[in-house]
C-alpha positions in Angstrom: -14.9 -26.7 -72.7 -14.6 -26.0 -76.3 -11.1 -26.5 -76.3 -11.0 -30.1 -73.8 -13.2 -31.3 -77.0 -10.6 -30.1 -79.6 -8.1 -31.8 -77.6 -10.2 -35.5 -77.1 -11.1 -35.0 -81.1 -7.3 -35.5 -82.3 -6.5 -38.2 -79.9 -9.8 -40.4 -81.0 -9.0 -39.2 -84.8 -5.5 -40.5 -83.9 -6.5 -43.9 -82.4 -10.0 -44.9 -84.1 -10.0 -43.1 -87.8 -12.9 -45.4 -88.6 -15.6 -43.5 -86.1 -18.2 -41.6 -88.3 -19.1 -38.3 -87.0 -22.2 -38.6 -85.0 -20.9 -41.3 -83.3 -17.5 -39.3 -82.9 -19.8 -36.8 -81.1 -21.6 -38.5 -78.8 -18.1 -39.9 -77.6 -16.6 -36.8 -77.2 -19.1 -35.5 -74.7 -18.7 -38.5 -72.8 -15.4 -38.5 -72.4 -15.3 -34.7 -71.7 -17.7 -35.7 -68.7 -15.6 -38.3 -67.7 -12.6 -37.0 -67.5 -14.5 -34.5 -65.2 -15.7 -36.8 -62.7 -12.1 -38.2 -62.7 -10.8 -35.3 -61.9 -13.4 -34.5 -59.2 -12.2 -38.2 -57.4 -9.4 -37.0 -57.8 -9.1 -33.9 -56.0 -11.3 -35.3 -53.1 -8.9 -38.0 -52.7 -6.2 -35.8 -52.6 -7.9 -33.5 -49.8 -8.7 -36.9 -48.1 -5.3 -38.5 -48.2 -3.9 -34.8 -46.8 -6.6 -34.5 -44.2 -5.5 -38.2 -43.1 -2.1 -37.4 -43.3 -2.6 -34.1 -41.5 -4.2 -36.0 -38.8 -1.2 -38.1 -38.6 0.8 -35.1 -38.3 -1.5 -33.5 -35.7 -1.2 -37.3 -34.2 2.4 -37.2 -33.9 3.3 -34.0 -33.1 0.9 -34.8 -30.0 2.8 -37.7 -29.5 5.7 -35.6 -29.1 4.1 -33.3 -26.5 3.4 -36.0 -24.5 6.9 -37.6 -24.7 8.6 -34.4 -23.8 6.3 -34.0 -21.4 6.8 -37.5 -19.9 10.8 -36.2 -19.9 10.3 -33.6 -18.6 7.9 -35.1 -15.6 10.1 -34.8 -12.2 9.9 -35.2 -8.4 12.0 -33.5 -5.6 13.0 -30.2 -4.7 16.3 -28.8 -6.2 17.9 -27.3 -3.0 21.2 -25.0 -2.4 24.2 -27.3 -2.5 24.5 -30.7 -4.5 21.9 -31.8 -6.5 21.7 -35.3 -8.3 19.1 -36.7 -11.4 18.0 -39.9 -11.7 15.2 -42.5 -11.9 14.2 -45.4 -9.0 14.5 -48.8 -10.7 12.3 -50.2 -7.9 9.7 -50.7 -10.3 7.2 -53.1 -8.1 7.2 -51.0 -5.0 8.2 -47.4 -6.5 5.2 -45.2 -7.9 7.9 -43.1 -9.3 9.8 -45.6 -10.9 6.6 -47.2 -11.9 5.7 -43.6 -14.2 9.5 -43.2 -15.3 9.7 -39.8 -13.1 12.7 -38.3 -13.1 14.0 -37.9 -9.2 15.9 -34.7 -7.9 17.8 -35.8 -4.7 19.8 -33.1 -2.6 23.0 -33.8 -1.0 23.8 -30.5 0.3 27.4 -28.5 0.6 30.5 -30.7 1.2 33.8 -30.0 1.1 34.7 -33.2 -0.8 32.1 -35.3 -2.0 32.7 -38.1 -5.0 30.5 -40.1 -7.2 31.3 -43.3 -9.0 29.0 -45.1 -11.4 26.7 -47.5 -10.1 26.3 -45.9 -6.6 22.9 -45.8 -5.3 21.0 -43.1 -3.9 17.5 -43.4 -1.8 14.6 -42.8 -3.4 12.6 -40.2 -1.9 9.6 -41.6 -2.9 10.3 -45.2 -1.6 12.8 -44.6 0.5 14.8 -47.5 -0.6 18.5 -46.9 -2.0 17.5 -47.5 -5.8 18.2 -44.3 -7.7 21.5 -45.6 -9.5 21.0 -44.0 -12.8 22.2 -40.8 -12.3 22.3 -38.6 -15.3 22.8 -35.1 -13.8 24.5 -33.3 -11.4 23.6 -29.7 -10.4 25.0 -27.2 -8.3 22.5 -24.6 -6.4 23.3 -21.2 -4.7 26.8 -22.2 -3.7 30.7 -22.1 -5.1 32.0 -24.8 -6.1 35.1 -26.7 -7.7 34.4 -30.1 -9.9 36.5 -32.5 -11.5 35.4 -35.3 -14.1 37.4 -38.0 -15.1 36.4 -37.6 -18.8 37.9 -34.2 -19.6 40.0 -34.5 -16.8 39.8 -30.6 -15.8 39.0 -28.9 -13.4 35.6 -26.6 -13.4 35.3 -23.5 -10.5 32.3 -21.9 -10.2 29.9 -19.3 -8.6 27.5 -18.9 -10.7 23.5 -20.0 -8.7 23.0 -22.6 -11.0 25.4 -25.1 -12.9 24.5 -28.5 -14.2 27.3 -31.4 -15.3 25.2 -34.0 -17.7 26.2 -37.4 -18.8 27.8 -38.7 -15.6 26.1 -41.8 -15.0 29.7 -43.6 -16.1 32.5 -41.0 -14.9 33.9 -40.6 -12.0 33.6 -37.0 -10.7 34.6 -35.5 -7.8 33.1 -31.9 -6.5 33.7 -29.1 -3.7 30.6 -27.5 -2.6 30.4 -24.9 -0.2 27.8 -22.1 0.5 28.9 -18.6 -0.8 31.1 -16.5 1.0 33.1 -13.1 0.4 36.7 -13.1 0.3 37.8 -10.1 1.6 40.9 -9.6 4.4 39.1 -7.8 6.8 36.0 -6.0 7.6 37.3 -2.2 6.5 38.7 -4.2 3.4 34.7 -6.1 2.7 33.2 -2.4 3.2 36.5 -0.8 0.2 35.2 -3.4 -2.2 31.7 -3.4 -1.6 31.5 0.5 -2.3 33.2 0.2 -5.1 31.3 -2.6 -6.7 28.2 -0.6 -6.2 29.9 2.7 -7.8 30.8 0.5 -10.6 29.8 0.9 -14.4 28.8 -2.6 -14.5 26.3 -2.0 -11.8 25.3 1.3 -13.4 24.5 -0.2 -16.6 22.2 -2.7 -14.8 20.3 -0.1 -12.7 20.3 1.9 -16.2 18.4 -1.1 -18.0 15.8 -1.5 -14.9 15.3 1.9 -14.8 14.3 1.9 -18.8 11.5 -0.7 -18.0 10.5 2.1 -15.4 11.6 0.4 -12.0 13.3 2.2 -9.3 16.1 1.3 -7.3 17.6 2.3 -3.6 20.8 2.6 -2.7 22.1 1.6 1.0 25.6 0.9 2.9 25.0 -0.3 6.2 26.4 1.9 8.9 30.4 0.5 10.7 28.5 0.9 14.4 25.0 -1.6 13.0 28.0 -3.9 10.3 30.4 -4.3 13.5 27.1 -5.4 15.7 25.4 -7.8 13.2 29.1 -9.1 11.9 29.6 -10.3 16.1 25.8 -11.1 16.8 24.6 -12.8 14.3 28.2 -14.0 12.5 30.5 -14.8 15.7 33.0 -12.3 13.9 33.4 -14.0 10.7 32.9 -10.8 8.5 32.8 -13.0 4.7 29.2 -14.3 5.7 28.1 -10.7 5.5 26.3 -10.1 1.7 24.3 -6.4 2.4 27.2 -4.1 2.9 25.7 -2.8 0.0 22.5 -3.5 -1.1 20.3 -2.3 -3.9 16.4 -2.7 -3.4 14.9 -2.6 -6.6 11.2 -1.0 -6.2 8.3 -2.3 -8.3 4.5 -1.0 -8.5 3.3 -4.7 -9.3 4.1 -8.5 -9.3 4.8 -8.4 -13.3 6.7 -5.7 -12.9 8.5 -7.6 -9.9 8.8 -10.7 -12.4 10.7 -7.9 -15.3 13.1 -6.4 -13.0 14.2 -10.3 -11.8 14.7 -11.5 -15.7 17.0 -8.6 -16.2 18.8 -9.2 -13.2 19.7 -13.2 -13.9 20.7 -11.8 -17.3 23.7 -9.7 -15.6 25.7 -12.0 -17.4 24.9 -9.4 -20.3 27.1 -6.7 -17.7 29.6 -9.1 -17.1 28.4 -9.9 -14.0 27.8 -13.2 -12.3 24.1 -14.1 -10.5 25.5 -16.6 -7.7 22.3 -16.8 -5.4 19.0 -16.6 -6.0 15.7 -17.3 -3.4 12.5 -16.3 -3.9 10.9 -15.1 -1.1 8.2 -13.3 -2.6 6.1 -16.4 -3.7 8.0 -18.6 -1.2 7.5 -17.5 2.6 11.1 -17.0 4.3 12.1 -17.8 7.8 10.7 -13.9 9.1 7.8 -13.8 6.0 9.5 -11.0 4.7 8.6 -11.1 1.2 11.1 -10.3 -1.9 13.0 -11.4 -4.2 16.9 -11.9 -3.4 19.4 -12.3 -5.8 23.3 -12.1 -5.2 25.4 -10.9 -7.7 29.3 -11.4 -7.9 31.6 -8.4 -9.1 34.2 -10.2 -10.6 36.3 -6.5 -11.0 36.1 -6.0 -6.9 35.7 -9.6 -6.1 33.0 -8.7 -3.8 29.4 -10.1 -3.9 26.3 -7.6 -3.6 22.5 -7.9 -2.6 20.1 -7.5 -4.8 16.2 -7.3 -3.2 13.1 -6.8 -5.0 10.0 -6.0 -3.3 6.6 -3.8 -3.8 6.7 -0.5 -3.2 3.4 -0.5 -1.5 5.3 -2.7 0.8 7.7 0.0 2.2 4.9 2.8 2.3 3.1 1.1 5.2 2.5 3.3 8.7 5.0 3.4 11.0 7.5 0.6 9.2 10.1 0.6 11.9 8.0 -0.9 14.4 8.2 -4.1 12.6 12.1 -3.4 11.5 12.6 -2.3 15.2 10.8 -5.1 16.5 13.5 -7.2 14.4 16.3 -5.8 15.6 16.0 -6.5 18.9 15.0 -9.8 18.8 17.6 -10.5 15.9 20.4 -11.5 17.9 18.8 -12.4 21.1 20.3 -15.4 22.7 17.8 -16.9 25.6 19.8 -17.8 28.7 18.9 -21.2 29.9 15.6 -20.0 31.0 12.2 -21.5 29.8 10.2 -18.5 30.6 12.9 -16.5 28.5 12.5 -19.0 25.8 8.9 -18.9 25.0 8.8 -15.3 25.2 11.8 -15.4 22.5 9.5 -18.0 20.2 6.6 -16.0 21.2 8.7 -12.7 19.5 9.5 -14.7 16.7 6.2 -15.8 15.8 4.6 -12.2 16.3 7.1 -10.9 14.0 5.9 -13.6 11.3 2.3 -12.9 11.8 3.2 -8.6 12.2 5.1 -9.6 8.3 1.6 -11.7 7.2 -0.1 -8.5 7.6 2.8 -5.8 5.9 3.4 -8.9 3.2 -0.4 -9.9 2.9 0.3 -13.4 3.0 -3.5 -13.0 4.7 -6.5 -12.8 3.0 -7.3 -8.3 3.0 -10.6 -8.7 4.2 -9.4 -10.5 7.2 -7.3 -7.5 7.8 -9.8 -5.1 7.2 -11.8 -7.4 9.9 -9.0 -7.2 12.6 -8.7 -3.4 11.7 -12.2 -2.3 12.4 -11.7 -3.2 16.5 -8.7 -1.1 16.7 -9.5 1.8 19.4 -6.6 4.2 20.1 -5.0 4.5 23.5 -6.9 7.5 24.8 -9.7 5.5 24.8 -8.7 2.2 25.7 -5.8 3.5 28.3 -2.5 0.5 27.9 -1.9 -0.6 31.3 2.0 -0.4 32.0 3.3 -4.1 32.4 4.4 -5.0 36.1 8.0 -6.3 35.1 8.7 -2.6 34.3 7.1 -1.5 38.0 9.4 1.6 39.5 11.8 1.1 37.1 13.1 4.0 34.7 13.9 4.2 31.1 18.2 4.5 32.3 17.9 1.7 34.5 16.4 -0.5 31.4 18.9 0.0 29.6 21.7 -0.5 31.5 20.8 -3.8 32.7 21.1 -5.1 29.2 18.1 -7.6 29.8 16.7 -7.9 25.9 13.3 -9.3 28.0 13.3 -5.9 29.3 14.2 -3.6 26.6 11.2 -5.7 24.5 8.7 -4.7 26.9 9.7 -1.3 27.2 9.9 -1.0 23.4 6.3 -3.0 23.1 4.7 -0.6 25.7 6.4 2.5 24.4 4.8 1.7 20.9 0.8 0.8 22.3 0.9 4.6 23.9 2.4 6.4 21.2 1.1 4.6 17.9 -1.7 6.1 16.4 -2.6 4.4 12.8 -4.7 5.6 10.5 -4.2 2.7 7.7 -6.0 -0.9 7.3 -2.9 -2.5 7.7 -1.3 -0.5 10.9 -4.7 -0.6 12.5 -4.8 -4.7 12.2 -0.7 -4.9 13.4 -2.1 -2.9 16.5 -4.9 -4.7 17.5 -3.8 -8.2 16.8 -0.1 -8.4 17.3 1.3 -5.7 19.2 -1.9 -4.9 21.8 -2.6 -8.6 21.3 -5.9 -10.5 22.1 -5.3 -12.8 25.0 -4.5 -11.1 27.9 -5.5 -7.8 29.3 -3.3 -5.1 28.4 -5.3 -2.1 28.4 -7.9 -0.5 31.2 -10.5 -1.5 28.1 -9.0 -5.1 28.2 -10.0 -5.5 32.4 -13.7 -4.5 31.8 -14.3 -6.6 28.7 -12.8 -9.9 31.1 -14.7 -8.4 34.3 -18.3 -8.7 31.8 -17.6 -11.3 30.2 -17.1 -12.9 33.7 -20.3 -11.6 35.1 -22.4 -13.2 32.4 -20.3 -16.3 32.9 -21.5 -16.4 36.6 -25.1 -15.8 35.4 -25.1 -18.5 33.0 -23.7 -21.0 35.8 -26.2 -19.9 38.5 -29.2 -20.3 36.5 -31.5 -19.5 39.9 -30.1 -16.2 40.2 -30.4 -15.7 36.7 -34.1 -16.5 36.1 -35.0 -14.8 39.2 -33.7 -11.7 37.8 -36.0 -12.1 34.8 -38.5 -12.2 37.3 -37.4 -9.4 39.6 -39.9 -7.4 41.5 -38.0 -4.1 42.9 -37.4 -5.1 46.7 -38.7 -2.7 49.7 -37.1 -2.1 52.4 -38.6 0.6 55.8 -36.4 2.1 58.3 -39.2 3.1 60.6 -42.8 2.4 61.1 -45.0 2.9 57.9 -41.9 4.6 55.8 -41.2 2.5 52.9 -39.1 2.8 50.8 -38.2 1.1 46.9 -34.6 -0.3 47.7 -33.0 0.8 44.2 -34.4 4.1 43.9 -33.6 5.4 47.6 -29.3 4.0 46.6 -30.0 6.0 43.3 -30.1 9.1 45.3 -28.1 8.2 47.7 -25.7 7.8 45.1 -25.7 11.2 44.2 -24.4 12.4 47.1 -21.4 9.7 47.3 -19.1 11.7 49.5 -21.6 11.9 52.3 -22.5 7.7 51.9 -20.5 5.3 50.6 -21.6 2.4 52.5 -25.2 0.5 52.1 -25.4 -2.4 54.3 -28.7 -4.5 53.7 -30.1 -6.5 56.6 -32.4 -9.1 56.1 -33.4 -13.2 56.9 -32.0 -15.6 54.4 -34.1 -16.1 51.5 -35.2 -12.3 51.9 -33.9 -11.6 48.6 -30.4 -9.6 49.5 -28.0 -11.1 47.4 -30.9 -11.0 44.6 -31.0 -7.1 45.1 -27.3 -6.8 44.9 -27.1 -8.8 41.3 -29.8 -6.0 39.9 -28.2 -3.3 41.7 -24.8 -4.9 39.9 -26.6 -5.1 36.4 -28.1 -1.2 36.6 -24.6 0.1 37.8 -23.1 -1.6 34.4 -25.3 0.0 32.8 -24.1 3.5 34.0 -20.7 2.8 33.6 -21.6 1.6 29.7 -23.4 4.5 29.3 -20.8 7.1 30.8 -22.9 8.2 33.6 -20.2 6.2 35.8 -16.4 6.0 36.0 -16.8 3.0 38.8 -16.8 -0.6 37.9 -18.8 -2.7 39.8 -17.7 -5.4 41.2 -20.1 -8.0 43.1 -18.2 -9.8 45.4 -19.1 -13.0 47.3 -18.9 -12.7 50.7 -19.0 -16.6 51.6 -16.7 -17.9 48.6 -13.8 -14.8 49.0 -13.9 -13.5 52.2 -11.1 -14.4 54.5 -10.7 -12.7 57.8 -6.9 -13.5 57.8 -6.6 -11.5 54.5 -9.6 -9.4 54.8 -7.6 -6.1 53.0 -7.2 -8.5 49.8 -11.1 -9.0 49.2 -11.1 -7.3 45.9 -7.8 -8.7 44.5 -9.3 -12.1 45.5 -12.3 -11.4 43.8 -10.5 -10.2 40.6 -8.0 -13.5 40.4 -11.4 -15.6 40.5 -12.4 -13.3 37.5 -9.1 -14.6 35.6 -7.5 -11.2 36.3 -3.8 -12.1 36.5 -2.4 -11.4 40.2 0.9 -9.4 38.4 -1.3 -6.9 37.4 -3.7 -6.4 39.9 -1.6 -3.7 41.6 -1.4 -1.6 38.3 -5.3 -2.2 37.1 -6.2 -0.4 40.9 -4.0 2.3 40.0 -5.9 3.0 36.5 -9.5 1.7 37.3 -11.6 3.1 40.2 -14.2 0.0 41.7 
């Protein structure tokens, strides 16, 4: 303070020398205390004016944010093949063009496909042909050779994604095929793709995912399974073949998953070339198998090789060749011109898909957990063997080549022998190899033979009120002997070799047929409880019996108790009525 005074003294001694000294004084202090408040205004209009302009800042950078983000905004899928940029200038009928989206339309592969400026593309948003403002063309998952009138060179490719900007006013012209291999034959496809996989730059990549602690599995397919798939599934053309070799990289979680993908679209840095990639683990594929697939192109043994990430957890299920099995036979199969033969293929396909939902969890786990806890094992539930494999050996299965066939046999072979112990085995027995629709099993007859006797109960209400109601019916086979009805065929039943046949006689009304339904309900009963291995069956004389096909009573009975008539024969065999 003392020396801001000193410093206002020689200015006023300076500019008024007339002041006295009191006067002098007084002024100082004012003007010491002024200066102050000035500077306080100052300073707080400083901070103000930089908190504004701060705000401004914050204000624009925001501004920015939302612009990029308004850039960046897009609609459409980018799918393998050709893919073009643009935005809809059908502004009164066009959402899209309406909030300047950029629009991703897909062309597909061609092998010679040209664009020229001012050519319109539909919309597919509005479906009108009003994308003409093209500013990018991408290339997805295929090869491809491109030549633009600006630079006037030609561009080859086979990298999974390349994009050409800027062509809204050049002429361009592109070949875009899906990615093949080039070898000259099959033994020469299997020479390059071992060495590919032997070779340092493949090394170095396994090295690096191996540092961030993920595991990978070597595998050649075998010549007898290549030469197979190659005809089956290829018609012989041996190039559209990618897993000669493939590596399956192993990971214990999804971020883990997400690492070991990074490194491999950064084989660039092993002077290799990524030139397919589908995600299948966040996507569902055609099978819902559920990895991560990436393609990588050995320029060295110009050869491509399959990459496939997946969960461990995924490969340590029970009993994992049931569904790879499964796969395999139904891989290749080609219906004849049969519908029968084509449902049951569709019906294949779609229990592999829902056997993957389980393996994959693609389904909730406690729904699995759910359809686990009915699994009973075959001893107790005792799989009925289907009648299109009646009298017929293994040999003779085989030999007639009849994929229907072998699917059955492979099916039926599985229900007897499988035994799982896991969640996820348990719920792939119960729901999609034993199935839950028709009766397969001894277990499967008696649930549909109860559920149809309630049925019956609930239609005939009479019958099943009197039975609420029932008074145990008396019956006399001589003068004063009288005997309770159910208790005498109690012991009677006891000695079953000696009597197996109880006919009740009695006037309409007398209660006969009400005696047989509680006779019918106790039986159950015994058979629930173990003290039986019989089923009951109540059988209707006047709505099944036919004296032209009087041997067929029970078979009639058991088709009106929506047992299929197929498997009639084989449920008599296993089940004692």
């Amino acid at each position: 303070m003392t020396g801001t005074l000193d410093w206002w003294s020689k200015i006023l001694s300076r500019s008024w020398p007339t002041i006295s000294g009191k006067n002098k004084h007084s002024l100082l202090h004012l003007l010491h205390h002024t200066s102050f408040i000035l500077f306080v205004c100052f300073v707080c209009l400083n901070n103000a004016q930089k908190e504004r302009s701060d705000t401004l800042h914050e204000i624009n950078e925001n501004g920015d944010d939302l612009q990029t983000e308004k850039k960046k905004a897009e609609i459409g899928e980018i799918k393998p093949g050709i893919n073009l940029q643009g935005y809809c200038v059908n502004k009164e009928r066009c959402l899209a063009s309406q909030s300047e989206l950029l629009i991703w339309i897909n062309i597909g592969f061609c092998r010679i496909w040209s664009y020229f400026p001012n050519t319109s593309f539909p919309c597919p948003h509005c479906g009108e042909l009003s994308v003409n403002s093209i500013l990018k063309l991408m290339t997805y998952n295929s090869e491809y050779l491109c030549y633009v009138s600006s630079t006037k060179k030609f561009v080859r490719r086979n990298c999974y994604e390349f994009t050409h900007e800027g062509i809204s006013k050049e002429f361009c012209t592109v070949r875009v095929m899906k990615i093949r291999q080039h070898a000259e034959s099959i033994e020469d496809l299997i020479k390059r793709s071992t060495n590919a996989m032997r070779s340092s730059k493949i090394i170095n990549l396994l090295k690096e995912l191996k540092r961030h602690g993920i595991t990978s599995m070597t595998s050649l397919k075998g010549n007898k399974r290549l030469h197979q798939k190659i005809l089956e599934d290829y018609k012989g053309d041996f190039n559209q073949v990618f897993d000669v070799g493939r590596f399956t990289i192993l990971c214990n979680t999804p971020t883990e998953l997400e690492t070991a993908v990074a490194v491999m679209k950064k084989a660039y840095q092993f002077k290799l070339i990524v030139s397919e990639d589908k995600d299948f683990f966040n996507k569902q594929s055609k099978t819902h198998h559920r990895s991560h697939n990436i393609k990588l192109y050995v320029p060295e043994h110009k050869v491509y090789v399959e990459m496939q990430a997946t969960l461990k957890k995924y490969t340590e299920i029970e009993n994992p060749e049931v569904s790879h099995l499964f796969y395999e036979h139904i891989r290749a199969w080609k219906p004849k011109d049969s519908p029968t033969e084509e449902e049951l293929k569709q019906a294949s396909d779609k229990t592999l898909t829902k056997i993957n939902d389980i393996i994959y969890e693609w389904i909730d786990k406690q729904e699995i957990i759910k359809i686990a806890s009915r699994y009973k094992p075959h001893s107790k539930i005792r799989i009925l063997r289907p009648p299109q494999l009646k009298d017929m050996t293994k040999k003779e299965i085989k030999s007639k080549k009849n994929i229907p066939l072998i699917l059955i046999q492979f099916v039926f072979k599985k229900l007897c022998k499988l035994n799982p112990k896991k969640t996820e085995g348990k719920a792939i027995y119960v729901k999609y190899i034993m199935g839950e629709k028709n009766p397969a099993s001894c277990a499967d007859v008696i649930s549909v033979l109860i559920k149809s006797k309630d049925q019956e109960l609930v239609e005939d209400k009479t019958m099943s009120q009197d039975l609420e109601t029932y008074i145990p019916l008396q019956a006399s086979d001589r003068l004063n002997r009288i005997h309770d009805c159910y208790k005498y065929r109690k012991q009677r039943k006891k000695s079953e070799q000696q009597q197996q046949v109880i006919i009740l006689q009695g006037k309409s009304g007398s209660g006969k047929s009400l005696f047989c339904r509680y006779l019918e309900k106790k039986l159950w009963e015994f058979y629930i409880n173990g003290s039986t291995t019989s089923v009951p069956v109540y059988i209707s004389l006047p709505k099944c019996y036919n004296e032209l096909d009087e041997n067929q009573i029970i078979s009639q009975t058991l088709q009106k108790k929506q047992i299929n008539k197929d498997i009639i024969d084989i449920i008599r065999r296993n089940i004692s009525f």
